[in-house]
C-alpha positions in Angstrom: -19.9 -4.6 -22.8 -17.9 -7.7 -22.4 -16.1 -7.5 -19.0 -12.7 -8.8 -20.8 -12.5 -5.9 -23.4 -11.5 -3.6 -20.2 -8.8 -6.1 -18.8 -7.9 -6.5 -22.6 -6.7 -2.5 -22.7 -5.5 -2.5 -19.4 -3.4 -5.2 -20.3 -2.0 -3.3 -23.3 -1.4 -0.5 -21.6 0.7 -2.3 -19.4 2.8 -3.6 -22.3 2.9 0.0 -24.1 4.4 1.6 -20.6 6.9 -1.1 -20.4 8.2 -0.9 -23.8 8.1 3.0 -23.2 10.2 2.8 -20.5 12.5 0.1 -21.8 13.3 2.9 -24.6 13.8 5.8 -22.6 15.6 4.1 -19.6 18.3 3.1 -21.7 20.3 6.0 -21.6 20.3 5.5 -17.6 21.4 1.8 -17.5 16.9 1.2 -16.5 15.2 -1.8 -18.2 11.8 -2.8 -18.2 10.7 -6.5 -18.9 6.9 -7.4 -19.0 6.2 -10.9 -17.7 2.5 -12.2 -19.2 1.4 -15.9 -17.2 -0.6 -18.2 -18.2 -3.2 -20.1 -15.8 -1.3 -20.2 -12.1 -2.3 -22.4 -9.4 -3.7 -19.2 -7.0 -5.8 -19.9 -3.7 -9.1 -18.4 -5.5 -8.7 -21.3 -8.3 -8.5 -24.0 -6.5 -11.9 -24.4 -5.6 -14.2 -21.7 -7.4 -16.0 -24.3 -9.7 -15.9 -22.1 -12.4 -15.0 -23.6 -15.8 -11.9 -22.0 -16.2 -10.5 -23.2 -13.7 -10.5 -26.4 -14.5 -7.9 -25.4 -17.5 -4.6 -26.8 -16.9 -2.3 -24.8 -14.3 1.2 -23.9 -13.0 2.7 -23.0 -9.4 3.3 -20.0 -8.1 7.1 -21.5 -8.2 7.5 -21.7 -11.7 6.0 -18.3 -12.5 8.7 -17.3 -9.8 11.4 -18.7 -11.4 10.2 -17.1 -14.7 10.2 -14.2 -13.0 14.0 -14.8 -11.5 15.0 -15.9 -14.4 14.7 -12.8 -16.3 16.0 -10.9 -13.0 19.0 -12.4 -12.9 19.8 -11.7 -17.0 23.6 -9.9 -17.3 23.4 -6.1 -16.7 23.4 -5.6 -20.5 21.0 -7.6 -21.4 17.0 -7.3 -21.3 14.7 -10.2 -21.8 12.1 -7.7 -22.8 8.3 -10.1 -22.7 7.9 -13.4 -21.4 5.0 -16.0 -22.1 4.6 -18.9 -19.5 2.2 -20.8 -19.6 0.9 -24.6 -19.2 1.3 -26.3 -21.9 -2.1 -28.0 -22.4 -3.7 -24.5 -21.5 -6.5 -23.6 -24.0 -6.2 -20.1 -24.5 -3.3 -17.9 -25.2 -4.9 -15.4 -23.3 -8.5 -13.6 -22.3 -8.6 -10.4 -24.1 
């Protein structure tokens, strides 16, 4: 078995739990947003050699500011999913 069919469903499960509890926080002023990066710039990437990482990459910064950026929405609002990513990445995703 592939080893990206597992990160594949855990990654959906991820994204099922948030939307579940974006729906059933509501009632109790709770929101859930799921943030999905592209390639970051991580210490184990920057010198692994393997061909993935050589895909285009972003800092740790601007995921961070993704990440703010969706913190800091009004109380009444929810960005609920994000995409960041690279621009000249190849893949959308791996699974």
């Amino acid at each position: 078995m592939s080893t990206e069919r597992p990160y594949a469903a855990a990654k959906f499960g991820v994204w099922g739990l948030t939307q579940a509890t974006a729906l059933d926080g509501r009632p109790f002023g709770i929101v859930a947003s799921c943030l999905h990066p592209g390639n970051v710039l991580v210490e184990r990437r920057q010198e692994s050699g393997q061909e993935s990482d050589d895909e285009p990459m972003m800092s740790i910064e601007t995921i961070s500011e993704a990440a703010l950026a969706m913190l800091t929405l009004p109380p009444h609002v929810n960005m609920l999913e994000a995409i960041v990513l690279p621009v000249g990445q190849d893949y959308l995703g791996r699974g």
